[in-house]
ChimeraX commands (.cxc) that place a marker at each C-alpha (Angstrom):
marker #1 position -14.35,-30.12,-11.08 radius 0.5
marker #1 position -12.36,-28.45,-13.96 radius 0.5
marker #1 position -9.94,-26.23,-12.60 radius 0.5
marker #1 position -11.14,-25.96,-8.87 radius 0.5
marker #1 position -8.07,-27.44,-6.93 radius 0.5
marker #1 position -7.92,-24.94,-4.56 radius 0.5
marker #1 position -4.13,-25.27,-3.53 radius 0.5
marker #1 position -1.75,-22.94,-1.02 radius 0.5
marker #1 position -0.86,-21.26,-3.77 radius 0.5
marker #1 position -3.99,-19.82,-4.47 radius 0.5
marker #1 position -5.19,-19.06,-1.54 radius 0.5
marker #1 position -1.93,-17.48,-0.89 radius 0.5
marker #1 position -2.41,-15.39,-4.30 radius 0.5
marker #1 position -6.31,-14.38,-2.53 radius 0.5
marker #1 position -4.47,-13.25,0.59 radius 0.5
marker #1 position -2.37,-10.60,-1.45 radius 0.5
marker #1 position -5.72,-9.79,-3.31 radius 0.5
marker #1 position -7.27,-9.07,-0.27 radius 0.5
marker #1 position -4.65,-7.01,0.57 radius 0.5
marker #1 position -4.51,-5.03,-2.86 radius 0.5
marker #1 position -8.45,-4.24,-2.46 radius 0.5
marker #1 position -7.80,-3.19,1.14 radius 0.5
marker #1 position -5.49,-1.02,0.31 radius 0.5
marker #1 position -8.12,0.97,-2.86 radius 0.5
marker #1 position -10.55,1.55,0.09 radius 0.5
marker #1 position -12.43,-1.21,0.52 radius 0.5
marker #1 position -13.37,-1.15,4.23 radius 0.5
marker #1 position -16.24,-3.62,4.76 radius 0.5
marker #1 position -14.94,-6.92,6.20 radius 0.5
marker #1 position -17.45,-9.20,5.06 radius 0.5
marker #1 position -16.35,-8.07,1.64 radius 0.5
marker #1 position -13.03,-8.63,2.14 radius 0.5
marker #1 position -13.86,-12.07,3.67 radius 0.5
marker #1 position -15.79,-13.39,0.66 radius 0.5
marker #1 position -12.69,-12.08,-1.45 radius 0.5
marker #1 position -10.96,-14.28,0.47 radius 0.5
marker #1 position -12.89,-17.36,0.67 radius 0.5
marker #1 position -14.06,-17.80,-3.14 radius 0.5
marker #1 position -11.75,-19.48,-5.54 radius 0.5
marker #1 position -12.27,-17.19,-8.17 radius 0.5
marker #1 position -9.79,-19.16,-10.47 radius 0.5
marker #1 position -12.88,-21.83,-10.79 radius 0.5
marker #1 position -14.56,-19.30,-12.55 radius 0.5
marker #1 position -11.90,-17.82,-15.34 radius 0.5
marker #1 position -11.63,-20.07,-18.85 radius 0.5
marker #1 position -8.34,-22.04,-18.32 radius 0.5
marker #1 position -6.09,-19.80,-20.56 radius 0.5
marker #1 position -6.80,-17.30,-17.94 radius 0.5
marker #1 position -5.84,-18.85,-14.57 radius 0.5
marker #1 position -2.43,-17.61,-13.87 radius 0.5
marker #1 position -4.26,-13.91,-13.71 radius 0.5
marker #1 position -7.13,-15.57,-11.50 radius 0.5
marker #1 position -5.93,-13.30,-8.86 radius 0.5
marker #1 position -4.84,-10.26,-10.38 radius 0.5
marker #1 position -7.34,-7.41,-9.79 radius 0.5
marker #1 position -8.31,-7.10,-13.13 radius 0.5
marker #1 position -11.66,-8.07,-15.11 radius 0.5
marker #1 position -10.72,-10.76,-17.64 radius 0.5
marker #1 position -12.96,-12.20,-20.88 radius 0.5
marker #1 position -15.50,-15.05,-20.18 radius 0.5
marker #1 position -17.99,-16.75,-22.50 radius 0.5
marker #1 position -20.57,-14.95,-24.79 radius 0.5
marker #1 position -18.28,-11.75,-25.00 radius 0.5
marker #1 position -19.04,-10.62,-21.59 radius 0.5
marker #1 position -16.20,-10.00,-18.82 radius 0.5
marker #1 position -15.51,-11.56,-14.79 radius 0.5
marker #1 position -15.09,-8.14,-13.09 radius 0.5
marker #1 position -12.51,-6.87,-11.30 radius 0.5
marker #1 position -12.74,-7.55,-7.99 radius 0.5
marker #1 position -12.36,-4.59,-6.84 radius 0.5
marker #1 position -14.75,-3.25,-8.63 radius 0.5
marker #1 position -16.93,-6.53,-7.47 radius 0.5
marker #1 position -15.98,-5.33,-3.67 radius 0.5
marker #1 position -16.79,-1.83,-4.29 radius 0.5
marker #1 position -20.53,-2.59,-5.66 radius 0.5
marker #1 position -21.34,-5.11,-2.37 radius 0.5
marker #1 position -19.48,-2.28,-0.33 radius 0.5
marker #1 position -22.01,0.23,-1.75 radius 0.5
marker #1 position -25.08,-2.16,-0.75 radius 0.5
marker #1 position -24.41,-2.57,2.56 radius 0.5
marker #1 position -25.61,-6.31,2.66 radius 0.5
marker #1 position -26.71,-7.84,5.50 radius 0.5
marker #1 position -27.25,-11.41,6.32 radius 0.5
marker #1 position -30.44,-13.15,5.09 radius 0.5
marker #1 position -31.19,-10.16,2.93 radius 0.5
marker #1 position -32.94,-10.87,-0.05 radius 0.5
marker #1 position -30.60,-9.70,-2.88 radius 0.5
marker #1 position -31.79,-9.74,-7.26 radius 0.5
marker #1 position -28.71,-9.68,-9.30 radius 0.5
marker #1 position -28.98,-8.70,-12.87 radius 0.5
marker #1 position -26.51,-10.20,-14.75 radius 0.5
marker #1 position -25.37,-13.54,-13.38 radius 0.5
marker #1 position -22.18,-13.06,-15.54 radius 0.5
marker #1 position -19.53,-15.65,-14.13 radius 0.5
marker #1 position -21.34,-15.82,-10.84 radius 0.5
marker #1 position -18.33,-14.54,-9.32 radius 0.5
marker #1 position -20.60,-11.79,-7.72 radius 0.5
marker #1 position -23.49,-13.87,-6.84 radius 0.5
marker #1 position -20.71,-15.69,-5.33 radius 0.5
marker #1 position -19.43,-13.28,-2.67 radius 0.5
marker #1 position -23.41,-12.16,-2.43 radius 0.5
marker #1 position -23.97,-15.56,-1.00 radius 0.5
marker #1 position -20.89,-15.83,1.08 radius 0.5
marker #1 position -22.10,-12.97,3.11 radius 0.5
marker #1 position -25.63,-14.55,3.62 radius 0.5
marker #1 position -27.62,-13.13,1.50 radius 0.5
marker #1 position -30.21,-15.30,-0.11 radius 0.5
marker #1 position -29.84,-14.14,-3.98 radius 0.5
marker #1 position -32.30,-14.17,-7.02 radius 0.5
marker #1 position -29.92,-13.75,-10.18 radius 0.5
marker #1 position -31.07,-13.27,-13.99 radius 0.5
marker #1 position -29.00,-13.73,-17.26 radius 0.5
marker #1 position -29.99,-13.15,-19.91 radius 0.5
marker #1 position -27.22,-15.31,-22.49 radius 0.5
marker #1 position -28.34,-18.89,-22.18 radius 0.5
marker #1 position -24.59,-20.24,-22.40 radius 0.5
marker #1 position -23.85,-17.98,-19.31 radius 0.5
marker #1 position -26.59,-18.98,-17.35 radius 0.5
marker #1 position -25.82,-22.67,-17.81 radius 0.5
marker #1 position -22.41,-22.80,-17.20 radius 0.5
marker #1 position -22.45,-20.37,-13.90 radius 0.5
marker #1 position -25.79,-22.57,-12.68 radius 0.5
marker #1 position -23.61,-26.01,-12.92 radius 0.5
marker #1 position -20.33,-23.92,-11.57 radius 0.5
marker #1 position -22.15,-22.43,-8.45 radius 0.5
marker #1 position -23.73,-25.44,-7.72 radius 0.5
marker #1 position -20.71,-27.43,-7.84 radius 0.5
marker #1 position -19.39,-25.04,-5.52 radius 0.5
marker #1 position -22.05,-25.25,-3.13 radius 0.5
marker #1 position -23.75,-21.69,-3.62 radius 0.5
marker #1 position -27.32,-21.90,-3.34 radius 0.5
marker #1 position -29.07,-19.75,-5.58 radius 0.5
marker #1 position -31.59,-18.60,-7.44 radius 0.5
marker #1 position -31.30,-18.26,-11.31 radius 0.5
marker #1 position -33.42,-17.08,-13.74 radius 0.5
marker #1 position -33.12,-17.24,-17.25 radius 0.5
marker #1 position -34.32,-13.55,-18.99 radius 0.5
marker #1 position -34.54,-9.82,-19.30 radius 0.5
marker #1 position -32.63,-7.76,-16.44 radius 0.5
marker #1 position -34.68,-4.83,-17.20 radius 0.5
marker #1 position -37.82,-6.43,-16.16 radius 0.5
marker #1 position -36.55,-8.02,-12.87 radius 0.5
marker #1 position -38.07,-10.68,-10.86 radius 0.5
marker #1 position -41.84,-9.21,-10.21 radius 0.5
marker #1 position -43.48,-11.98,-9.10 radius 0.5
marker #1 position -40.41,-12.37,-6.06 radius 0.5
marker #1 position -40.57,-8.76,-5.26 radius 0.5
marker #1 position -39.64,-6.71,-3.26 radius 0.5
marker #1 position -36.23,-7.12,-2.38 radius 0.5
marker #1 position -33.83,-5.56,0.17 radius 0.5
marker #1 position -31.25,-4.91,-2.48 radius 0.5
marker #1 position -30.78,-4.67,-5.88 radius 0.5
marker #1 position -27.21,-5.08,-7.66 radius 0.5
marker #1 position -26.83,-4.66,-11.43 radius 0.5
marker #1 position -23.71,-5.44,-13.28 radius 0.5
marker #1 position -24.21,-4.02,-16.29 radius 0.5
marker #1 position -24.11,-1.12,-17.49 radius 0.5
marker #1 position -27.38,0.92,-18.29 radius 0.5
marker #1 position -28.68,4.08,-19.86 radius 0.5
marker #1 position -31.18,5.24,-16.98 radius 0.5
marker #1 position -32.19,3.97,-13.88 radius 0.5
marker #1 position -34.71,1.50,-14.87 radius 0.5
marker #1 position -38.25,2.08,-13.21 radius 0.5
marker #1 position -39.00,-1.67,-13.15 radius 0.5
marker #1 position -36.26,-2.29,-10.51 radius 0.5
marker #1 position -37.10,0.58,-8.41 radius 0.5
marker #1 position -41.04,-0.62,-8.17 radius 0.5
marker #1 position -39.54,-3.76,-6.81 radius 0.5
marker #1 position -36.98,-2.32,-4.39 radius 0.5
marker #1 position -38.73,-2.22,-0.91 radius 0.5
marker #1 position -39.02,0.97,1.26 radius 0.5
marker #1 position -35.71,1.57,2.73 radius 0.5
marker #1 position -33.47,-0.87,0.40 radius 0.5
marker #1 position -30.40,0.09,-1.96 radius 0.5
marker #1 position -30.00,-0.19,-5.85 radius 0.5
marker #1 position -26.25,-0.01,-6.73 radius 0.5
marker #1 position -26.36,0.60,-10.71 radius 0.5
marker #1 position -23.59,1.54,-13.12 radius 0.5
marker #1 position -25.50,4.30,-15.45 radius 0.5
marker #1 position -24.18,6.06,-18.41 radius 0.5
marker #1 position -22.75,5.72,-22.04 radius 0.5
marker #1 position -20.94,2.83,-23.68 radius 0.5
marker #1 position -17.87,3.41,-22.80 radius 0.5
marker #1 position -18.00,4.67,-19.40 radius 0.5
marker #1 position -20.65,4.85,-16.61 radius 0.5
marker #1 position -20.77,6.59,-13.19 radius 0.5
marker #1 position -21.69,4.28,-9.93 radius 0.5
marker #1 position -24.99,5.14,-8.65 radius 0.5
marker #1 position -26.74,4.44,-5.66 radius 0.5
marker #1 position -30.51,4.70,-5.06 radius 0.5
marker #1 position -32.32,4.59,-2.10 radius 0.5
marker #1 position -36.00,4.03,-2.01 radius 0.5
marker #1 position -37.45,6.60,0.34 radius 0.5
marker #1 position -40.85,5.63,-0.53 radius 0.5
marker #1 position -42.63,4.71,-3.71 radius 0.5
marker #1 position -42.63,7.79,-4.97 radius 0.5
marker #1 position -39.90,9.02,-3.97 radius 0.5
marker #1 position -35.89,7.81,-4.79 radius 0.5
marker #1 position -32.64,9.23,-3.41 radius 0.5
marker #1 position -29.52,8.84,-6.10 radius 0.5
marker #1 position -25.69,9.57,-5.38 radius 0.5
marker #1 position -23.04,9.10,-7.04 radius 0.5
marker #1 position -19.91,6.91,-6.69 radius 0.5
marker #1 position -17.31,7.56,-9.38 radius 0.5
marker #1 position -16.54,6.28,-12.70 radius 0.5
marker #1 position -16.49,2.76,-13.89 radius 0.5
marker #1 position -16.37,0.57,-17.45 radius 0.5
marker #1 position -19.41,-2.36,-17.45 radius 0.5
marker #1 position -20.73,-3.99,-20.50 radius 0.5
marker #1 position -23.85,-2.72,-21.86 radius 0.5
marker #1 position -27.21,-3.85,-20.10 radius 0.5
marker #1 position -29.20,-5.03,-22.68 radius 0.5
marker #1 position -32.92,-5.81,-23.06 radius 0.5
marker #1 position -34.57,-8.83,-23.73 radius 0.5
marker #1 position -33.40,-12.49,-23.82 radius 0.5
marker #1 position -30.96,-13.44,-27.03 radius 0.5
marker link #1:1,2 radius 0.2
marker link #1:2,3 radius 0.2
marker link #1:3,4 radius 0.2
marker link #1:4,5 radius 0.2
marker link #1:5,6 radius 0.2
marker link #1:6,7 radius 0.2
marker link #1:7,8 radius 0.2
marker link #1:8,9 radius 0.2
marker link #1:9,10 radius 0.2
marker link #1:10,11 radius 0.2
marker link #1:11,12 radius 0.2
marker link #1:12,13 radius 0.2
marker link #1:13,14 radius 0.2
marker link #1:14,15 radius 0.2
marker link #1:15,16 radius 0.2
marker link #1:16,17 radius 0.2
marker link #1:17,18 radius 0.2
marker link #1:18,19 radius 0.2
marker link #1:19,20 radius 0.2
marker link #1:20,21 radius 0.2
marker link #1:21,22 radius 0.2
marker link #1:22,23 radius 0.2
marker link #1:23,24 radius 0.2
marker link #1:24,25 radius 0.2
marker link #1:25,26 radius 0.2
marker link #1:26,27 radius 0.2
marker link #1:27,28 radius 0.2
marker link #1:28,29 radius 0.2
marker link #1:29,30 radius 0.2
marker link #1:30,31 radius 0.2
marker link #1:31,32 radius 0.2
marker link #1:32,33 radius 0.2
marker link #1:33,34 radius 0.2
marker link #1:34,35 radius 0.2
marker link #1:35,36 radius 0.2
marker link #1:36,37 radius 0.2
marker link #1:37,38 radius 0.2
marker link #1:38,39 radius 0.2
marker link #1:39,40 radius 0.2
marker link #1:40,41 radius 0.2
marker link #1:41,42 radius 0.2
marker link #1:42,43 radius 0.2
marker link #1:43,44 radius 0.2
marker link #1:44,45 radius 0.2
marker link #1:45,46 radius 0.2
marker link #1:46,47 radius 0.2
marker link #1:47,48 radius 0.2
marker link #1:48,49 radius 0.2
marker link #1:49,50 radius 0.2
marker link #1:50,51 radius 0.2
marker link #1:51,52 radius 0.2
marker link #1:52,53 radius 0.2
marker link #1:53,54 radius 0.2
marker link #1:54,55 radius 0.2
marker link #1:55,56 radius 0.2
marker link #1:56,57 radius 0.2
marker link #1:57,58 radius 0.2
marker link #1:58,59 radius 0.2
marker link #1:59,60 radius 0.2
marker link #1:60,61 radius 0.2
marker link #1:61,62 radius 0.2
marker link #1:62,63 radius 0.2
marker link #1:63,64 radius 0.2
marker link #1:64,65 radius 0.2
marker link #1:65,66 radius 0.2
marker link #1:66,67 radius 0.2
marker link #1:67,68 radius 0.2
marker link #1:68,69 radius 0.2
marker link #1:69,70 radius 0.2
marker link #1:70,71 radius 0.2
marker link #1:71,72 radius 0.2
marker link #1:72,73 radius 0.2
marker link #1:73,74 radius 0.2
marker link #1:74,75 radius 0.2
marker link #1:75,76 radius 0.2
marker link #1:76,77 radius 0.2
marker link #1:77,78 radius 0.2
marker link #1:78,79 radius 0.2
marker link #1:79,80 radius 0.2
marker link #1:80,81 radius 0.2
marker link #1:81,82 radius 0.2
marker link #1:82,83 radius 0.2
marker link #1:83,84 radius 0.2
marker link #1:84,85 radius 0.2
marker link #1:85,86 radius 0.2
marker link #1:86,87 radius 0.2
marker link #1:87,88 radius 0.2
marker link #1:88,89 radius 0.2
marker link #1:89,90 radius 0.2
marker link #1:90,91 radius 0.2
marker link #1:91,92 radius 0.2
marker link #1:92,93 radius 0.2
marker link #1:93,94 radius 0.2
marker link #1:94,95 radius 0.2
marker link #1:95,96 radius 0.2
marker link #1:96,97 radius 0.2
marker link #1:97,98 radius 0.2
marker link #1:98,99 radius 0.2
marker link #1:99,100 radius 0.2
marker link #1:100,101 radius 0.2
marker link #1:101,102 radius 0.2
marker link #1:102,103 radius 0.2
marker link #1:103,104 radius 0.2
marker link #1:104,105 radius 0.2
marker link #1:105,106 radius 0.2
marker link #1:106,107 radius 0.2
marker link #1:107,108 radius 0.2
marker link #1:108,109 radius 0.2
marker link #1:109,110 radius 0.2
marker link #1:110,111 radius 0.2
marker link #1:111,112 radius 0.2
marker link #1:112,113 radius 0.2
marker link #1:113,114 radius 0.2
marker link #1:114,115 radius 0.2
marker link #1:115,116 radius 0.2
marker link #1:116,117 radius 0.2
marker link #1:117,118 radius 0.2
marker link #1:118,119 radius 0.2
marker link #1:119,120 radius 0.2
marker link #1:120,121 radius 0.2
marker link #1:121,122 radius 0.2
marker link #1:122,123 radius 0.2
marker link #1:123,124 radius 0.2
marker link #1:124,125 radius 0.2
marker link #1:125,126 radius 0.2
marker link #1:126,127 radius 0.2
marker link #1:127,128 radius 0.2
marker link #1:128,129 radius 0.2
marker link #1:129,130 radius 0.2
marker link #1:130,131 radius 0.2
marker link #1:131,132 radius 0.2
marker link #1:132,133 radius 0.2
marker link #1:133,134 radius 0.2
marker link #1:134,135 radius 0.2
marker link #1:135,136 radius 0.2
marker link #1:136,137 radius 0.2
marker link #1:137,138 radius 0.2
marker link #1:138,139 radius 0.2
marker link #1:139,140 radius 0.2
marker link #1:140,141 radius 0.2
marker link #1:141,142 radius 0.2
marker link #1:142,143 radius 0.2
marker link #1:143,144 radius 0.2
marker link #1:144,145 radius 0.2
marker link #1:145,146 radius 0.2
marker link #1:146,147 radius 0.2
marker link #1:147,148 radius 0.2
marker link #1:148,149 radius 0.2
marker link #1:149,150 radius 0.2
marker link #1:150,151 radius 0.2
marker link #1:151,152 radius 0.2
marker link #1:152,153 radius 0.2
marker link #1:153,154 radius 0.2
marker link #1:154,155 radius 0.2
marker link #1:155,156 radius 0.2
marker link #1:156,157 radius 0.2
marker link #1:157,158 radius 0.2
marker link #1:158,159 radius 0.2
marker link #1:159,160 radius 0.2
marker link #1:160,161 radius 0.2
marker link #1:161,162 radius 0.2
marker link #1:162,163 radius 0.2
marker link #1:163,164 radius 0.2
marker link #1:164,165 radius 0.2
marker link #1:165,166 radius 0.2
marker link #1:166,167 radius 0.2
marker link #1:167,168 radius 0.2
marker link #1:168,169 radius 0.2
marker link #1:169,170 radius 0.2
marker link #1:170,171 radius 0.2
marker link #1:171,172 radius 0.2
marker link #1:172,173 radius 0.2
marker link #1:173,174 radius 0.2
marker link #1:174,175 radius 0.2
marker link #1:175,176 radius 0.2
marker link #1:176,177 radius 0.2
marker link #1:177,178 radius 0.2
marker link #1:178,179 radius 0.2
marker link #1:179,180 radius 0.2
marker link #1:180,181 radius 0.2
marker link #1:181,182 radius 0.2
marker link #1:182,183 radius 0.2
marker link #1:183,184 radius 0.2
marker link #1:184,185 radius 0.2
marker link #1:185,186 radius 0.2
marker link #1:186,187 radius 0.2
marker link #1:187,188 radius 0.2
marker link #1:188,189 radius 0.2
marker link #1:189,190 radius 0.2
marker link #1:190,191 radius 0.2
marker link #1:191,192 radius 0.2
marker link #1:192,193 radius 0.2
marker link #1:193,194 radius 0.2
marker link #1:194,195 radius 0.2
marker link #1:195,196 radius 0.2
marker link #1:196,197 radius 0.2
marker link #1:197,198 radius 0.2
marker link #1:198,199 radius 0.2
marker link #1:199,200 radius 0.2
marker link #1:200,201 radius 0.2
marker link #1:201,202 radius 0.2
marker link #1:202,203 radius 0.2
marker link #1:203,204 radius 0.2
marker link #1:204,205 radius 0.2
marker link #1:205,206 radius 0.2
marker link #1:206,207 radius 0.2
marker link #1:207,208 radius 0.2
marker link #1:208,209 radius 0.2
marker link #1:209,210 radius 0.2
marker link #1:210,211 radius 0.2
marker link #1:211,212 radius 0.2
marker link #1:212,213 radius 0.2
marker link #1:213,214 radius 0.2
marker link #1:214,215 radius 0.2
marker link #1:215,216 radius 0.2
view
């Protein structure tokens, strides 16, 4: 597969980037693992693979952005995932995220909404042997008829906490959403005390593209 020799070199590189996320506060372990594991230079555009391991978000297809992995460790961090939790991603992206979802044992539902994204991060992930679930379509109207789910993870960034997701968040389980303007958003968590009732805090400033509606 195009660009997936994973060499000493690399995972040498992933070592140091574990390192350089441990050391910005990342705590959970089965984070850091995943970081670890995941050759995250099979998902950058060749031009980019000499930065594969720099924590920085780099350019992908369709004008959207790979995260940086720290933020991408901060967001699962935030979750609190747990094995054979049932996890919807909005915004497949790369995959990257669904990625380290997976690694930790969470079975994950994922929607994108640009076609060219959700084609090449389908054949990528598969190649890779990460078995999910992709959907083709709006973020902002979820995955109703798989509902609920223990988690929700958005990685976009949105204007208000979208009521769709919350209705199909289960009693108990944690929506980590970026919320805000264009050019900046805060980090919110929401937990669903009961269907009526949501708790939100907040988890420090962050850059996401914007979460659109509808397919293109």
């Amino acid at each position: 597969m195009k660009n997936y020799e994973d060499t000493y070199r690399h995972k040498g590189l992933r070592r140091q980037l574990v390192e350089e996320v441990r050391k910005k506060g990342i705590t959970d372990e089965a984070v850091l693992n995943a970081i670890g594991k995941i050759p995250r230079h099979a998902f950058m555009d060749s031009g980019f693979i000499n930065f594969s391991y720099k924590d920085s978000a780099f350019p992908i297809a369709a004008g959207q952005t790979i995260s940086q992995p720290y933020t991408v460790a901060f967001q699962t961090q935030l979750l609190e995932v747990k094995t054979h939790e049932k996890i919807l991603e909005i915004g497949t992206g790369s995959g990257y995220q669904a990625a380290v979802l997976i690694e930790m044992g969470a079975s994950v539902y994922t929607i994108e909404r640009q076609r060219e994204l959700y084609i090449k991060s389908q054949q990528l992930l598969n190649q890779l042997g990460y078995k999910t679930n992709f959907f083709y379509g709006d973020g902002y109207a979820g995955l109703p008829a798989f509902a609920p789910f223990d988690k929700i993870l958005v990685t976009a960034g949105a204007t208000e906490i979208p009521d769709t997701l919350v209705k199909q968040l289960k009693t108990g389980g944690r929506m980590v959403i970026p919320v805000g303007g264009s050019d900046r958003q805060e980090m919110m968590l929401v937990v669903k005390k009961s269907d009526d009732d949501i708790e939100v805090t907040h988890h420090g400033g962050f850059v996401f593209v914007p979460f659109l509606k509808g397919k293109v």
